[in-house]
ROMI-773421 format. One line per field, with one value per residue: residue number from 0; x, y, z negated of N, C-alpha, C in turn. Coordinates in pm, 1 decimal, padded with zeros to 6 digits. Layout:
num	NUM / ...
nc1	X / ...
nc2	Y / ...
nc3	Z / ...
cac1	X / ...
cac2	Y / ...
cac3	Z / ...
cc1	X / ...
cc2	Y / ...
cc3	Z / ...
//
This chain:
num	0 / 1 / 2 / 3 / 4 / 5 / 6 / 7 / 8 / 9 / 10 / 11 / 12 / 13 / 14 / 15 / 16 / 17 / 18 / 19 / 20 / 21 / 22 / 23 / 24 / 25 / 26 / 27 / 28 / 29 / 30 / 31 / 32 / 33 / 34 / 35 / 36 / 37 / 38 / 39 / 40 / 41 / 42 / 43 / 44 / 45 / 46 / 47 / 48 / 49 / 50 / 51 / 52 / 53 / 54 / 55 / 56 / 57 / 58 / 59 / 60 / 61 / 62 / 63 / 64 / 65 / 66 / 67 / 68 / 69 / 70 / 71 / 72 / 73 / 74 / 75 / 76 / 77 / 78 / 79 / 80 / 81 / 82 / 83 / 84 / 85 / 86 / 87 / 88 / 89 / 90 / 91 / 92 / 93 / 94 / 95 / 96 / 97 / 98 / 99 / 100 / 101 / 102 / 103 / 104 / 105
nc1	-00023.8 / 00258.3 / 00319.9 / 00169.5 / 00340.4 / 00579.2 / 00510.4 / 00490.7 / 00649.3 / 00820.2 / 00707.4 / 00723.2 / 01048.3 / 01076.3 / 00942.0 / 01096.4 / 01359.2 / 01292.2 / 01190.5 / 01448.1 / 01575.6 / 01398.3 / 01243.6 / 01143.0 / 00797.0 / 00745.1 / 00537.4 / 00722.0 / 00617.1 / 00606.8 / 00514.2 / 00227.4 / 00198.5 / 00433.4 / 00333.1 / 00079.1 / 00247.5 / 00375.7 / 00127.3 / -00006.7 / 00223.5 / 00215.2 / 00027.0 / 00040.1 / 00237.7 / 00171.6 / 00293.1 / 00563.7 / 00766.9 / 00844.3 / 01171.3 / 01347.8 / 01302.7 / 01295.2 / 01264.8 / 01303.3 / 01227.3 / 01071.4 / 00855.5 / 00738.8 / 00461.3 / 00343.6 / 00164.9 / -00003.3 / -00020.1 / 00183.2 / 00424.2 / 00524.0 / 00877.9 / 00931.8 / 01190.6 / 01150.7 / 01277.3 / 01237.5 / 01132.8 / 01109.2 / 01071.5 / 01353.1 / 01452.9 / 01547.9 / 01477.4 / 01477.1 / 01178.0 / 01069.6 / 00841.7 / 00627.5 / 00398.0 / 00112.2 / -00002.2 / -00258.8 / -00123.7 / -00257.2 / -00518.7 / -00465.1 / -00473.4 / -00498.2 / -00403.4 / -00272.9 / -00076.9 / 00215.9 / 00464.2 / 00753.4 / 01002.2 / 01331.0 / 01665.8 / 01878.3
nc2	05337.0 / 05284.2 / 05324.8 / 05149.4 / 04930.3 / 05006.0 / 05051.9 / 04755.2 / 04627.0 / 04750.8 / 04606.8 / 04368.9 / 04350.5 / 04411.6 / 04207.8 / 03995.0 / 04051.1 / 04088.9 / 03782.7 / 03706.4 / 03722.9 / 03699.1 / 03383.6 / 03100.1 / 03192.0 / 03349.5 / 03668.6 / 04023.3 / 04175.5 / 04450.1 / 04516.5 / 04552.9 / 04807.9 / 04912.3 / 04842.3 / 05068.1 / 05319.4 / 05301.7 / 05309.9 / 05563.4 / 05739.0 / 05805.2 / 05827.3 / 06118.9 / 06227.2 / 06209.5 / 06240.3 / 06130.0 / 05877.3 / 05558.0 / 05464.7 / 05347.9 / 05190.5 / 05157.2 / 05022.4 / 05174.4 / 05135.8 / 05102.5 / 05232.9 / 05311.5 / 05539.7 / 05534.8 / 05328.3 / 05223.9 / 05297.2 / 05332.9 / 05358.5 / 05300.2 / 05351.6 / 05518.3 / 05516.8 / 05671.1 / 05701.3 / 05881.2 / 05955.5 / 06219.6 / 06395.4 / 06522.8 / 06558.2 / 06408.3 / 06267.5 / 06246.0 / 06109.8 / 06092.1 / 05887.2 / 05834.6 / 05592.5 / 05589.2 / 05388.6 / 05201.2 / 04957.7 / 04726.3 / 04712.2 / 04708.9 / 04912.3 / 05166.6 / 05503.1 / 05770.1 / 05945.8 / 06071.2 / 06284.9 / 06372.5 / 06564.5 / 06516.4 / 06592.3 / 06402.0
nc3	02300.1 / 02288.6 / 02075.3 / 01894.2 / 01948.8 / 01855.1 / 01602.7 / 01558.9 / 01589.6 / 01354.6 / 01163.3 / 01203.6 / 01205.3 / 00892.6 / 00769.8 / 00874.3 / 00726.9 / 00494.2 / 00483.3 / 00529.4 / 00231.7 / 00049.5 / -00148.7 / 00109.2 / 00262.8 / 00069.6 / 00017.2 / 00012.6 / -00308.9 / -00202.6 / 00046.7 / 00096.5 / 00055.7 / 00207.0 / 00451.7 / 00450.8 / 00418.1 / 00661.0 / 00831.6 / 00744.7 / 00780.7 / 01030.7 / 01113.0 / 01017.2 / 01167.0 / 01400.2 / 01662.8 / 01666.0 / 01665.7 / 01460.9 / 01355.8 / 01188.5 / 00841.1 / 00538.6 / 00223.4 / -00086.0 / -00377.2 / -00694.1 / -00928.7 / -01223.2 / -01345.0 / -01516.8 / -01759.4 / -01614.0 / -01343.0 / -01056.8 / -00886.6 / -00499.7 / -00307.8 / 00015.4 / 00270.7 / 00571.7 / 00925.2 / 01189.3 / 01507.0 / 01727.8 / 02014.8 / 02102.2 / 01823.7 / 01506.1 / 01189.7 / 00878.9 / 00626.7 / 00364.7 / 00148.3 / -00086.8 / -00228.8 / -00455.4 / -00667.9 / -00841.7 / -01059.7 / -01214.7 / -01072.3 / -00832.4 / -00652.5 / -00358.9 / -00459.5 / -00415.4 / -00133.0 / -00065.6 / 00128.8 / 00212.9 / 00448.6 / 00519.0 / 00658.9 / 00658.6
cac1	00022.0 / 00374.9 / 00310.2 / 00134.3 / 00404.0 / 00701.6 / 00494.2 / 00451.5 / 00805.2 / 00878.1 / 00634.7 / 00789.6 / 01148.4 / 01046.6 / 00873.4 / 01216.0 / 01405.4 / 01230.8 / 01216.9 / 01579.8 / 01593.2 / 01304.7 / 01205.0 / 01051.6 / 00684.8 / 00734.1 / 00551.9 / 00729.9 / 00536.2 / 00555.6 / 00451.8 / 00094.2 / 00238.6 / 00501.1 / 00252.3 / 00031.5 / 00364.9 / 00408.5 / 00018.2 / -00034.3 / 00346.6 / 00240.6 / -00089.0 / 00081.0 / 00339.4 / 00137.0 / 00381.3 / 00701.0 / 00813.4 / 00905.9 / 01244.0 / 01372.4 / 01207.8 / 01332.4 / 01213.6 / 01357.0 / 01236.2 / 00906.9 / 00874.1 / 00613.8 / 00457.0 / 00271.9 / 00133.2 / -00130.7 / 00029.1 / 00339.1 / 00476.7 / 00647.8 / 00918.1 / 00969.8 / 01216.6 / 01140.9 / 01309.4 / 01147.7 / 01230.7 / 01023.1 / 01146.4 / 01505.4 / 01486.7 / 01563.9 / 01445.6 / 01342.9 / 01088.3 / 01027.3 / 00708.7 / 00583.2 / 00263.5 / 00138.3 / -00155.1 / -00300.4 / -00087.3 / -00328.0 / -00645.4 / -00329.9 / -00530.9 / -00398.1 / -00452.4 / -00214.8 / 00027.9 / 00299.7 / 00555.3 / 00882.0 / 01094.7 / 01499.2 / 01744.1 / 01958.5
cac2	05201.4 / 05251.2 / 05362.5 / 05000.3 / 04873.5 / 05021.1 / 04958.5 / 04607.2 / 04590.1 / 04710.9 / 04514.3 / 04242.7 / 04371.8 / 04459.4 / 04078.4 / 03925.8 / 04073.9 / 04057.4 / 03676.5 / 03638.0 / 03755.2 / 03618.0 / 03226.9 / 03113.1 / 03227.9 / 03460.4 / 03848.8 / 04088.1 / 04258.4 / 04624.9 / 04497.4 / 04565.0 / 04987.7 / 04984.9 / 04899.9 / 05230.9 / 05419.9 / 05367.3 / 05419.7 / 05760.1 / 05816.8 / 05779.9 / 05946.1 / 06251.5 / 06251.0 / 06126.7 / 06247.1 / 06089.8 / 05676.4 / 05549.2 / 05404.7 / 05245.7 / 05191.9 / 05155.6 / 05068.3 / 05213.9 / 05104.0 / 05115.7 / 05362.9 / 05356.8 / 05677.0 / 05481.7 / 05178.6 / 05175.7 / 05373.8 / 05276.0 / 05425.6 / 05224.6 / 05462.0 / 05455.7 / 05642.0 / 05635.9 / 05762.4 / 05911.1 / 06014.9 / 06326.6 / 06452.0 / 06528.7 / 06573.6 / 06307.9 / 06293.2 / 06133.9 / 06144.0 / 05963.8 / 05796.3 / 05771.2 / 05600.6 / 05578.3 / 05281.1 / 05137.5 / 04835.2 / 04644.7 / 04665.7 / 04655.2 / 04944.7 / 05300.0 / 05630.4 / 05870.8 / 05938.7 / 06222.5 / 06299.0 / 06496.0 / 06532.8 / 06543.9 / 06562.4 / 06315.0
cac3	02322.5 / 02273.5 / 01903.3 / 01813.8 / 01987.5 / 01769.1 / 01435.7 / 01550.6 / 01629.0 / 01294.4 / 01072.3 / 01224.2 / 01108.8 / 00738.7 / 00765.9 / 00896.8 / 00670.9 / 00392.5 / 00401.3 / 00429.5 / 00085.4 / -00051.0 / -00070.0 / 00213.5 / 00245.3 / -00007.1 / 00045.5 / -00073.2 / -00360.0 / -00203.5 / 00190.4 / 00121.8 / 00027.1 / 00319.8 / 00506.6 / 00442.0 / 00400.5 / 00787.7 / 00885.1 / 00731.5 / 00824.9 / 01189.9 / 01170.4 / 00955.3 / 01273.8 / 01574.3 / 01816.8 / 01677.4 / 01642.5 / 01340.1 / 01426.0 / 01107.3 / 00741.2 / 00423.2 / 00077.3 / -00188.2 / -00482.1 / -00755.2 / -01018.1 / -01259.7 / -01388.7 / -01690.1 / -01780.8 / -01518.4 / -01236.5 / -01018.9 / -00710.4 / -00446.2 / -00270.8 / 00124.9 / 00313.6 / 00746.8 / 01029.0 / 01308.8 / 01650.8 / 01819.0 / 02114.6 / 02051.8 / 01653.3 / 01437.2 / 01040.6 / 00771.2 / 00545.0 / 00216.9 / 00141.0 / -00215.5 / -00252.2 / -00585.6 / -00677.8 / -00939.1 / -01080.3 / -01236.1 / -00998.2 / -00690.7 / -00559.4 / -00324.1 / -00551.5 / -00353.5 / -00086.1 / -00056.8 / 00212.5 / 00221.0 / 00507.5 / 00526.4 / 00762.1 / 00595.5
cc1	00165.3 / 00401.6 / 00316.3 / 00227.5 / 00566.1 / 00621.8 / 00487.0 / 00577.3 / 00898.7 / 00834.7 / 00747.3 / 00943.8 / 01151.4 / 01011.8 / 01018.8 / 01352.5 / 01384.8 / 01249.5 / 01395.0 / 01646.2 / 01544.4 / 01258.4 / 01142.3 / 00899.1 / 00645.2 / 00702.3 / 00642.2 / 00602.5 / 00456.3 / 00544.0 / 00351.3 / 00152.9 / 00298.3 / 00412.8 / 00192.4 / 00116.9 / 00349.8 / 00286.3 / 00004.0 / 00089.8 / 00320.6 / 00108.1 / -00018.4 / 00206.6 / 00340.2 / 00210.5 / 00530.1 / 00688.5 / 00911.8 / 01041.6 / 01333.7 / 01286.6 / 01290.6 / 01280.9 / 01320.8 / 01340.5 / 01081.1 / 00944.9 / 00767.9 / 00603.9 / 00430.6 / 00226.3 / 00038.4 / -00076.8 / 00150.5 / 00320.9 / 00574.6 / 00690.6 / 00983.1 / 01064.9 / 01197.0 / 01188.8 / 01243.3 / 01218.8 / 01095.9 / 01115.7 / 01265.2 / 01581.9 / 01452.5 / 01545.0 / 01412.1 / 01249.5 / 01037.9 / 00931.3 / 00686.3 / 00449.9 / 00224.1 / 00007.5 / -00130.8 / -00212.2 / -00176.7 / -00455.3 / -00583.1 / -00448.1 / -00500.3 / -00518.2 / -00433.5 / -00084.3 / 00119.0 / 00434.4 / 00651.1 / 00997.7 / 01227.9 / 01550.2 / 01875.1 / 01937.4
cc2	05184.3 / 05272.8 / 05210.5 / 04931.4 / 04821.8 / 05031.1 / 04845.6 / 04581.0 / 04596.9 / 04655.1 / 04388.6 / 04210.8 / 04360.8 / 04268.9 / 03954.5 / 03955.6 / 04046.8 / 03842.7 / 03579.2 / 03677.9 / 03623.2 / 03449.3 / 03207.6 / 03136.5 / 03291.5 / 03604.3 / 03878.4 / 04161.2 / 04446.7 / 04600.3 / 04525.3 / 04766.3 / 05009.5 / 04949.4 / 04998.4 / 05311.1 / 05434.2 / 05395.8 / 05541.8 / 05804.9 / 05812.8 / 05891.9 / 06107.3 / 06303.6 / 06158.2 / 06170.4 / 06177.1 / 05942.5 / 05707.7 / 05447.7 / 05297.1 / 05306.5 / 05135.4 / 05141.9 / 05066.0 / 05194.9 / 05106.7 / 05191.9 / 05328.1 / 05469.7 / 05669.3 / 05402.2 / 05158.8 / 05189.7 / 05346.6 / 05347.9 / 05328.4 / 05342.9 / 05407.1 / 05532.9 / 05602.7 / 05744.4 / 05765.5 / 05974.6 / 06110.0 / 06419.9 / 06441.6 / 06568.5 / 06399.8 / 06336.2 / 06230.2 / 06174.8 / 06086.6 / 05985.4 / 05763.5 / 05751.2 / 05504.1 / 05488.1 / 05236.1 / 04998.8 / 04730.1 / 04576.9 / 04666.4 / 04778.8 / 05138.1 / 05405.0 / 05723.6 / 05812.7 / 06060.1 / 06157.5 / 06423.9 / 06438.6 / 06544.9 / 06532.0 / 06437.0 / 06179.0
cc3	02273.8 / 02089.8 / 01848.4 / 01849.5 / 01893.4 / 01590.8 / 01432.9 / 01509.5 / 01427.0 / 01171.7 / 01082.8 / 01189.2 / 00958.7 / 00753.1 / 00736.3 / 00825.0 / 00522.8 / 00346.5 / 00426.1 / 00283.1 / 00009.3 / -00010.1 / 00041.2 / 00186.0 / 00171.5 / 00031.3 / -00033.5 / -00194.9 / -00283.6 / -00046.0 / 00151.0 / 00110.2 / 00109.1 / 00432.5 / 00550.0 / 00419.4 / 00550.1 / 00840.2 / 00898.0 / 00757.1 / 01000.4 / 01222.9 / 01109.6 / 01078.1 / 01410.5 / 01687.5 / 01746.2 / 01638.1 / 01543.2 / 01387.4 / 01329.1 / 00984.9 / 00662.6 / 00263.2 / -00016.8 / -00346.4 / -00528.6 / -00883.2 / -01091.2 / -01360.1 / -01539.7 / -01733.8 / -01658.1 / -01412.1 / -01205.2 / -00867.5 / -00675.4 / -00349.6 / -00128.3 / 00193.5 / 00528.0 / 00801.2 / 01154.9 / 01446.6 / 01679.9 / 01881.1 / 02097.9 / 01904.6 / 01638.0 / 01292.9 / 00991.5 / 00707.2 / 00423.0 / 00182.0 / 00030.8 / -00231.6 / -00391.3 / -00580.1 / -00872.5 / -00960.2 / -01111.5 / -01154.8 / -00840.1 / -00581.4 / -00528.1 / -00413.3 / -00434.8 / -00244.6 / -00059.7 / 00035.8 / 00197.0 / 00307.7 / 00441.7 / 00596.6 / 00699.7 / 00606.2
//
């Protein structure tokens, strides 16, 4: 419970942030990827809360292929870390290939 609670919490950050950037009612492009950045970052670290989120950017590998890059902080127990989030999709058919994780203390 308290999990769905603090991804709600920070959908709803990334959301509120996001559109003071962007026009009103504007997605971002890479919300549908930080999305699944923080799922499988929650199931790949079901005991810790994601406590802030970060996107970092888009990469592409090649004409077809693009990575959007995430970095999240987590809390478990009394460690603190991050972990950056690259999940790589299909540009054209907007659809997930891969995902890869690497912590840091940084």
């Amino acid at each position: 419970m308290k999990r769905k609670v603090v991804f709600t919490l920070i959908l709803c950050l990334v959301s509120l942030l996001s559109s003071r950037v962007l026009a009103e009612n504007e997605i971002p492009p890479y919300a549908k990827w930080g999305n699944i950045a923080v799922k499988e970052t929650i199931k790949k670290y079901p005991k810790a809360n994601v406590i802030d989120y970060l996107h970092i950017g888009r990469e592409n590998k090649n004409d077809q292929i693009s990575v959007e890059k995430f970095k999240l902080w987590l809390r478990e127990d009394n460690r603190e870390f991050g972990v950056f989030v690259d999940v790589e999709f299909d540009k054209h058919l907007n659809e997930f290939k891969s995902i890869s994780f690497r912590e840091t203390d940084r």
